[in-house]
C-alpha positions in Angstrom: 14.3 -48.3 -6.0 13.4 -51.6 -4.1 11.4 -54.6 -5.8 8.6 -55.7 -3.9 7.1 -58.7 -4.7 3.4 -59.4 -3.6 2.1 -63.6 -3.7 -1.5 -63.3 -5.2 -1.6 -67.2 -4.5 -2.4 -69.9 -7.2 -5.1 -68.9 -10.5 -7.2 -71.8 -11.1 -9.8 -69.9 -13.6 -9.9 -67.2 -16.2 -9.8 -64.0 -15.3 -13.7 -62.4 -15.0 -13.5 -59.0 -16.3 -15.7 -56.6 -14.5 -16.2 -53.1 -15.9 -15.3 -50.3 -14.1 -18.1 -48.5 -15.8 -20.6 -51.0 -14.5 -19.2 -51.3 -11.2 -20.1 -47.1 -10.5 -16.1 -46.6 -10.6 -14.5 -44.1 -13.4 -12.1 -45.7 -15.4 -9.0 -46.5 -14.7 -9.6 -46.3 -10.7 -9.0 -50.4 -10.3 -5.2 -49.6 -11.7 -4.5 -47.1 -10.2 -5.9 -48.7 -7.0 -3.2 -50.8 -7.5 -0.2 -49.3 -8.1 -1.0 -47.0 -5.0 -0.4 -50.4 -3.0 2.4 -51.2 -4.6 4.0 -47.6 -3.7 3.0 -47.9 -0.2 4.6 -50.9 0.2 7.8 -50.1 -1.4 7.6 -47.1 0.7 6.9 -48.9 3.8 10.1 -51.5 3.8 13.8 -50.6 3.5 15.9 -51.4 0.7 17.2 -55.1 1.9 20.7 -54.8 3.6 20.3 -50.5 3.6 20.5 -49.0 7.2 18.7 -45.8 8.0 20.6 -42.6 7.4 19.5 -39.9 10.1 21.6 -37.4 8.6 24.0 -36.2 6.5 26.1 -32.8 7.5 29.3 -30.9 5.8 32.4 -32.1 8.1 34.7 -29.0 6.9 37.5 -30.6 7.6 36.7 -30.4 11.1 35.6 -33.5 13.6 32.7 -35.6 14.8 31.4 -37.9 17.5 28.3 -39.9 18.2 27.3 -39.9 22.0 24.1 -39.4 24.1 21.5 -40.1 21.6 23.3 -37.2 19.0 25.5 -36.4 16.4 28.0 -33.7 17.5 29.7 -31.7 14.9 33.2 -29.7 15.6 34.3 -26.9 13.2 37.7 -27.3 14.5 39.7 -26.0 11.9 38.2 -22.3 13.0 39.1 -20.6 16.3 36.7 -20.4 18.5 35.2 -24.0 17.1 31.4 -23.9 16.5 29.5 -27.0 17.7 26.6 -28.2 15.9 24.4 -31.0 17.6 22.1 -33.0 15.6 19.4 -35.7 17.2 20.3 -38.9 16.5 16.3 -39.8 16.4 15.2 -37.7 13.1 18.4 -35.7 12.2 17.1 -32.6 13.1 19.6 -29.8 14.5 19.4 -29.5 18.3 21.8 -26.4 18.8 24.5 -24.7 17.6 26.9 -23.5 20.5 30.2 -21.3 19.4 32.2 -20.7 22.8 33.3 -17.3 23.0 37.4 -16.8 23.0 37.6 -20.5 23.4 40.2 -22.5 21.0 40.0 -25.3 19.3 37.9 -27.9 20.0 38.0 -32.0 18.8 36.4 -34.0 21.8 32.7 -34.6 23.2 31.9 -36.5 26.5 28.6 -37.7 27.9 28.5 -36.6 31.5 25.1 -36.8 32.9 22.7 -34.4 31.3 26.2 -32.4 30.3 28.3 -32.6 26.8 31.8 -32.0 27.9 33.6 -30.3 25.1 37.6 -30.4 25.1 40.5 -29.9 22.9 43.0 -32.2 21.6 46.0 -31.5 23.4 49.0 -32.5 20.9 47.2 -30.7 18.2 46.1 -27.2 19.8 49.7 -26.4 20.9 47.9 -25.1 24.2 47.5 -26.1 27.8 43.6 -26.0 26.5 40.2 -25.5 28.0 37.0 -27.7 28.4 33.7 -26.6 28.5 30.8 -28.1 30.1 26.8 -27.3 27.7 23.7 -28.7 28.5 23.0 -31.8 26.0 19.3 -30.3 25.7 19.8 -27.2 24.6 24.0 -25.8 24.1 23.7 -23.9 27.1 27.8 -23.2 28.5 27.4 -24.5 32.5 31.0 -24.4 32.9 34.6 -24.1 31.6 37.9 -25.4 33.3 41.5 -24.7 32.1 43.1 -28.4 30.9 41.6 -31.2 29.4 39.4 -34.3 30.5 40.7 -37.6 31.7 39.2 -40.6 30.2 37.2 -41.8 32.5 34.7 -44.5 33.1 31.1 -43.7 31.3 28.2 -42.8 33.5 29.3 -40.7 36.1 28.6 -37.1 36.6 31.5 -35.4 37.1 34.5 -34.8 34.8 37.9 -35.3 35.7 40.4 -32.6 34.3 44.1 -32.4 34.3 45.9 -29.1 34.0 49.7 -29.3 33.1 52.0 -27.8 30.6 50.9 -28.9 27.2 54.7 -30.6 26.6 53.7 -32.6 29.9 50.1 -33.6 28.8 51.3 -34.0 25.2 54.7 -35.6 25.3 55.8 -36.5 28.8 52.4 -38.8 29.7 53.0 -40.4 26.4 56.1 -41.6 26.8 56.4 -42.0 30.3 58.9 -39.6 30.8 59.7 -37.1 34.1 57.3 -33.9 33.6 58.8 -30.4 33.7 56.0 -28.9 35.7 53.5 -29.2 38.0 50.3 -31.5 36.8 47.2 -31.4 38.5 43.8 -33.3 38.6 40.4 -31.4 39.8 37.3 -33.0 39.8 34.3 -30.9 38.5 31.2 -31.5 38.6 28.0 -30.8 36.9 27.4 -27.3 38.3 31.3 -26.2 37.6 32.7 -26.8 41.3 35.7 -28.2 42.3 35.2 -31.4 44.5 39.0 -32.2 45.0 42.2 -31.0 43.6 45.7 -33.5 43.7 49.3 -31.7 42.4 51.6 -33.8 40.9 55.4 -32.3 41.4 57.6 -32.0 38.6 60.1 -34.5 37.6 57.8 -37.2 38.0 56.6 -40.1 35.7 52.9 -40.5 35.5 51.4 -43.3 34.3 47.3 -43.1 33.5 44.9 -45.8 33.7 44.9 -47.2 29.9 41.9 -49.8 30.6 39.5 -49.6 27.9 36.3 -48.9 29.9 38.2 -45.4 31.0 40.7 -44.3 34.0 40.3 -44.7 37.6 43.6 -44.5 39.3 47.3 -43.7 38.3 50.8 -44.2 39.0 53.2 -41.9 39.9 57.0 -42.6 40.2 58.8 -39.6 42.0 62.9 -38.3 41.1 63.5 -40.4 44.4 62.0 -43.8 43.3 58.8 -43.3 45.8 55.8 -45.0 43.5 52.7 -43.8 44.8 48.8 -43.9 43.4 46.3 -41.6 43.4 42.4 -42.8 43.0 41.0 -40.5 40.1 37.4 -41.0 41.9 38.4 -39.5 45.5 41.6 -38.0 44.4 43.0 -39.9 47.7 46.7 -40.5 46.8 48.8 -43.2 48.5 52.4 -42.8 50.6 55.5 -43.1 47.9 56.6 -46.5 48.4 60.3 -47.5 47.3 61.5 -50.3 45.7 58.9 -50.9 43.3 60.2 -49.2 40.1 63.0 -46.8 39.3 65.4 -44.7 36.6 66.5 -48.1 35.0 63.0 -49.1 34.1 62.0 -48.5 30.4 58.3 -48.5 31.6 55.6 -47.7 34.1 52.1 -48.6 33.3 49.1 -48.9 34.6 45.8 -51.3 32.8 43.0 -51.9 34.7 44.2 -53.1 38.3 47.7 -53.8 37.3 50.8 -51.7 37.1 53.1 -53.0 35.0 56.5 -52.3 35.3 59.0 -52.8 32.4 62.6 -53.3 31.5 64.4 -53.9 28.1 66.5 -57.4 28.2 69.1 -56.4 25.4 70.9 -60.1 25.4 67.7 -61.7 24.7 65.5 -59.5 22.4 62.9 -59.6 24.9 61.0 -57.3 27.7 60.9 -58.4 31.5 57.4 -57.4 33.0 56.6 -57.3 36.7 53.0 -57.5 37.7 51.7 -55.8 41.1 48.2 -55.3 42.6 47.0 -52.1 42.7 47.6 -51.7 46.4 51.3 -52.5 45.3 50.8 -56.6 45.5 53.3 -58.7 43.2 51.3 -60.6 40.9 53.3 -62.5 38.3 56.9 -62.0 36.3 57.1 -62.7 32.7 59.4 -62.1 30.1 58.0 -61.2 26.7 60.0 -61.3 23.1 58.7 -57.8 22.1 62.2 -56.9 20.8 64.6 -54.1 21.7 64.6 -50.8 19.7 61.4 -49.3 19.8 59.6 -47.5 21.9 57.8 -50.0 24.3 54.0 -50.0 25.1 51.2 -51.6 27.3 47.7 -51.7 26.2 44.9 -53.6 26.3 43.6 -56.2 23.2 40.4 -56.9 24.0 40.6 -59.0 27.1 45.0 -59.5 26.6 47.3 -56.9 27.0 49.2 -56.4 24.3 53.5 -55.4 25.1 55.1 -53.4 21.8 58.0 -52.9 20.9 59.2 -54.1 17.7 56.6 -56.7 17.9 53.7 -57.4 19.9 53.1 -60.1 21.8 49.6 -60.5 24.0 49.8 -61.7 27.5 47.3 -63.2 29.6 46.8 -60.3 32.4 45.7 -63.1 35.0 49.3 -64.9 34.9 51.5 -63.0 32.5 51.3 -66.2 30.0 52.1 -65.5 26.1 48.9 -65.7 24.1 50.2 -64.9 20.5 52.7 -62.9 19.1 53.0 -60.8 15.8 56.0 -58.9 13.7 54.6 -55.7 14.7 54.0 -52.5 17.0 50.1 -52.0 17.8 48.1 -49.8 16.0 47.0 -46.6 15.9 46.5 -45.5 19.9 42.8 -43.6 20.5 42.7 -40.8 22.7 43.2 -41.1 26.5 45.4 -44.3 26.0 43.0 -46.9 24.6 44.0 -48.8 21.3 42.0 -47.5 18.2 41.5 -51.0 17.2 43.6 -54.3 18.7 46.7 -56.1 17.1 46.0 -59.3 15.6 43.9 -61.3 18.0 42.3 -63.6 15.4 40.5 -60.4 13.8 41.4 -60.0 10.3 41.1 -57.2 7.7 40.7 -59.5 4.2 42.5 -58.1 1.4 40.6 -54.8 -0.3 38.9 -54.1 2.9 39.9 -51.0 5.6 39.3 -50.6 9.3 36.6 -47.7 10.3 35.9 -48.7 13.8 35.8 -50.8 16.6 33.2 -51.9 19.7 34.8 -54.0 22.1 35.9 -57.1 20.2 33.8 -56.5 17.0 35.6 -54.7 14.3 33.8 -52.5 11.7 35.4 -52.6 8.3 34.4 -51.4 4.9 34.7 -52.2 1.2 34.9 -49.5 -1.0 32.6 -50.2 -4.4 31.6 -47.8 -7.5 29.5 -45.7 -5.5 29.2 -47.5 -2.2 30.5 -48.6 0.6 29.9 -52.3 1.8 30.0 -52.6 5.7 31.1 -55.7 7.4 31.4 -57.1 11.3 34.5 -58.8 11.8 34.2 -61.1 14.8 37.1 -63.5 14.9 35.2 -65.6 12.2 36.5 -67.2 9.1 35.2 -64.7 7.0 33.4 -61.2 7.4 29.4 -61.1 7.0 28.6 -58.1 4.9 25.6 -56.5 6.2 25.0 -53.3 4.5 25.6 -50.7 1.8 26.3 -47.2 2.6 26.2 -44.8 -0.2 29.6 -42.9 -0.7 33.1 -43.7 0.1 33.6 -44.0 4.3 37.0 -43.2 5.7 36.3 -43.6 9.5 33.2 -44.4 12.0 32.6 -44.1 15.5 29.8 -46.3 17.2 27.8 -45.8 19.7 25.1 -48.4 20.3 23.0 -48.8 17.3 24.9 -45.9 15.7 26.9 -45.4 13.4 28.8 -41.9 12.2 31.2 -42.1 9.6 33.4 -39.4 7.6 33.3 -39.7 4.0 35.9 -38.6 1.2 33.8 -35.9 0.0 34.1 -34.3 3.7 30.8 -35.3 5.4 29.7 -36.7 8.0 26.5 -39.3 7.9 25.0 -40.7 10.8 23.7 -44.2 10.7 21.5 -46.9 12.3 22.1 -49.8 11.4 19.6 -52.7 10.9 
């Protein structure tokens, strides 16, 4: 319980005693009287340094996401995955939704007054299906074959991409020639399709990685033809040659660059060329990533960060080195984004772990007796704790002034922090 501690000011004189018998008052009323205070003020303030805890719900093994004002809850280890949303305002359950002969189910999306509900693609095994429920009430608007893009927040409709799952899965990842056919539809809110763009096979797609979401990719044909296609309009651009080709180890898009790469085996290092997104050379560089591993461009806060068997950050505006460390990036968030940056000047002290990030603020967590101590991490000298969280976190997600995290007894507890 908290201690409350209540000034009654300086005592200059002795204490008059006044009898509660005299006063009209039954005994005893004047204490009590007082301790009623006392418990409506402990009642009325927050432990120091405790946030508020919405909710707490039984993960099952399964996953969770904060968006839209509500805790979603994904059953996903059963087939069809039940969906339980909880408001983030008083934790109470909003709807449960179980989508008939629908598998597996790991993702939630804000679109408009719609939750977009989506598989992950690597784990399924399937080609997947989305469905589109009402955030009000559960109701199922509409449901596509594929999986969403990861688009910017705010608009309506919801990009989805239909390929084979070894395309979606594998090929995308590691920018590698699909086997089939990929296509993008845009859907909107009531379920129809507002343009459609095929992708043949035997091409290299690369998918904007910015962190704010997609809106355009790269596609590099058997032929050498690079062409773009706008993942707003769907418009897609005239193959153009002479841009990229088979010898290139990479083609990637970030924001409005595409970045082409190529392994320099005599000097350890990768040579980057820079164009525009209407196909403009911006800048060369050549980067000491390494030669061995599989290479990458992502974004690191406002760098981008090239890994191979190190990563070095570049400035995106010239191609200048900003830092370098001896390793790859970290783990890589769905839809391309970096779950949390390399080492920009944000560091993890010794005992603590990662749960999340927002932009360049890190979230990490010390594990005590029975808590867990939460800390921003903001390029400064030394993390800030903030709060204490009972129970042992594992992972968070934020959104805004919340906070879900999974905890090792398999819960999930939604948060908003002071």
């Amino acid at each position: 319980m908290s201690t409350v501690t209540i000034d009654l000011g300086v005592i200059d004189g002795g204490w008059d005693h006044v009898d509660d018998d005299t006063a009209g008052l039954p005994r005893g009323w004047g204490l009590a009287a007082v301790l009623a205070m006392l418990l409506s003020l402990v009642s009325a303030a927050p432990a120091p340094g405790r946030p508020h805890e919405v909710t707490r719900q039984p993960l099952r093994n399964g996953d969770y996401h904060v968006a839209g004002g509500a805790l979603f809850v994904l059953d996903s280890d059963r087939t069809p995955t039940p969906v339980e949303a909880y408001d983030a305002t008083d934790g109470t359950l909003r709807w449960m939704f179980t989508p008939e002969g629908l598998a597996q189910l790991s993702y939630v999306d804000i679109r408009g007054e719609l939750a977009v509900l989506s598989p992950d693609l690597c784990r399924s095994g399937v080609t997947g299906t989305t469905v589109a429920v009402t955030r009000a009430t559960g109701r199922e608007q509409w449901r596509a074959v594929g999986v969403p893009v990861r688009t910017p927040p705010g608009g309506t409709g919801t990009v989805v991409m239909r390929s084979l799952w070894s395309d979606g899965c594998r090929a995308l990842a590691d920018n590698t020639p699909t086997a089939g056919v990929l296509r993008w539809q845009l859907i909107d809110t009531a379920g129809l399709v507002q343009w459609d763009t095929a992708v043949d096979p035997g091409t290299r797609v690369a998918v904007d990685a910015a962190a704010t979401g997609a809106t355009w990719a790269a596609l590099l044909d058997g032929a050498g033809g690079l062409s773009t296609v706008d993942l707003v309009t769907g418009t897609r651009t005239a193959p153009v040659q002479g841009i990229a080709g088979p010898a290139d180890d990479l083609v990637a898009v970030v924001g409005d660059l595409l970045l082409v790469a190529r392994s320099d085996v005599p000097t350890g290092s990768t040579r980057i060329t820079a164009y525009s997104r209407g196909l403009v050379e911006r800048w060369k560089a050549q980067v000491p990533t390494g030669i061995g591993s599989p290479l990458t461009i992502l974004p690191c806060d406002a760098a981008l960060c090239v890994s191979g068997e190190r990563t070095a950050a570049v400035d995106p505006s010239d191609g200048a080195l900003l830092w370098i460390v001896p390793r790859a990036l970290p783990a890589v968030a769905p839809g391309g984004a970096p779950a949390m940056a390399a080492d920009t000047g944000i560091t993890v002290p010794p005992g603590w772990s990662f749960l999340a990030a927002a932009g360049p603020r890190v979230l990490i967590g010390l594990q005590t007796d029975r808590d867990t101590l939460l800390a921003w991490s903001d390029r400064g000298p030394a993390p800030a704790p903030s709060v204490s969280v009972p129970g042992a976190l594992v992972s968070c997600e934020i959104d805004a002034a919340l906070v879900a995290c999974a905890t090792e007894s398999d819960e999930v507890v939604l948060l908003r922090l002071p």
